[in-house]
C-alpha positions as CSV (number, residue, x, y, z in Angstrom):
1,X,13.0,-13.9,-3.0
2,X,11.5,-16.7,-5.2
3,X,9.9,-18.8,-1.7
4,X,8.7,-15.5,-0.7
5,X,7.3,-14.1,-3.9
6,X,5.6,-17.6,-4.6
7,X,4.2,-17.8,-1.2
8,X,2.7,-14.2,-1.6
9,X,1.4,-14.8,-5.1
10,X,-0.6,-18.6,-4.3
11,X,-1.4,-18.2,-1.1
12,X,-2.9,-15.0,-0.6
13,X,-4.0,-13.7,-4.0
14,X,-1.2,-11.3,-4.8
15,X,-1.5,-12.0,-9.2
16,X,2.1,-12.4,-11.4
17,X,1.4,-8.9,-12.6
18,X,1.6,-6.9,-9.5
19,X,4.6,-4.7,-8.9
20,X,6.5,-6.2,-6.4
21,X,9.1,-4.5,-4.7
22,X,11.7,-5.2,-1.9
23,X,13.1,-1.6,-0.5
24,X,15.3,-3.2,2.1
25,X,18.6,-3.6,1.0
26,X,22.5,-2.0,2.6
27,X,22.0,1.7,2.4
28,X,18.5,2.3,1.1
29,X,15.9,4.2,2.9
30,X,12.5,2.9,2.1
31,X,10.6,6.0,2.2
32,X,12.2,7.6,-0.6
33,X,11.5,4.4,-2.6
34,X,9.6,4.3,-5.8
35,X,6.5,2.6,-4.9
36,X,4.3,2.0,-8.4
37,X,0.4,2.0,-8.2
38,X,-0.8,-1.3,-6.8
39,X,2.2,-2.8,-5.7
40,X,3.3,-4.8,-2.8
41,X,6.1,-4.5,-1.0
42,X,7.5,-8.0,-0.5
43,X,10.9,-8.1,2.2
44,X,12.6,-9.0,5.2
45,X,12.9,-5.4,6.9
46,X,15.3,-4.2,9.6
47,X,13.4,-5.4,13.1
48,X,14.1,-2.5,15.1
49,X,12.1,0.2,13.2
50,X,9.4,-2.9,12.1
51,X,6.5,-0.5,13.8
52,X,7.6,2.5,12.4
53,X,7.6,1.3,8.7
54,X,4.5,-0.5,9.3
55,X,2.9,3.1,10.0
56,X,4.6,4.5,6.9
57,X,2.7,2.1,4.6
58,X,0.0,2.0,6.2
59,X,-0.3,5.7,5.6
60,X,0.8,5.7,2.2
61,X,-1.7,3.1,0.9
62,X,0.9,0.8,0.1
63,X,0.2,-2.8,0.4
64,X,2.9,-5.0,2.6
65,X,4.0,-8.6,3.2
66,X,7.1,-8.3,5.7
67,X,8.7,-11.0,7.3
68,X,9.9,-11.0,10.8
69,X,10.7,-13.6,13.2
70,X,8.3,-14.1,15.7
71,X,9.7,-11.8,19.0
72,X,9.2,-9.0,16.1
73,X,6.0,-9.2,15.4
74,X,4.4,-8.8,18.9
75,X,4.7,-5.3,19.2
76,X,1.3,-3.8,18.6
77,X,1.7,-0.3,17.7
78,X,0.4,0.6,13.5
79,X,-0.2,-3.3,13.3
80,X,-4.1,-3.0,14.3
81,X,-5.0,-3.1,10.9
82,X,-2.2,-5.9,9.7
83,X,-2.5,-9.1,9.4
84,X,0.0,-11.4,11.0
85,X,0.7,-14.9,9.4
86,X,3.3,-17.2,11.9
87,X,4.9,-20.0,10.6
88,X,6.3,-23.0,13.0
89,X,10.4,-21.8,13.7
């Protein structure tokens, strides 16, 4: 979490202060986590439903740096409004 939460925070703006939270873990369920005001969610979610969690924050107002490798990021539904940042594999 520390190469991902440093990236975040120097590169793109996200300030030390700012909630961050990671709601992918064995046997949690993302939408029933506790997202605080202003926060960003921060994680490596599961691949498979990528679109469909995309869509869920997108509609909650809740602001998002995933990871994914790169076959997961080309599918194009609920991303129209994401940004994508690809690093070299």
């Amino acid at each position: 979490m520390r190469c991902s939460h440093g990236c975040v925070t120097s590169m793109y703006g996200v300030g030390d202060d700012v909630p961050i939270v990671r709601p992918f873990w064995p046997g949690a369920d993302y939408g029933r986590v506790e997202y605080p005001g202003g926060c960003v969610v921060v994680d490596n979610p599961p691949f498979s439903i990528l679109s469909k969690i995309i869509r869920f924050y997108q509609a909650h107002g809740v602001r998002f740096f995933l990871f994914a490798p790169r076959p997961g990021i080309v599918v194009r539904e609920g991303r129209e409004s994401a940004y994508h940042v690809v690093l070299p594999g």
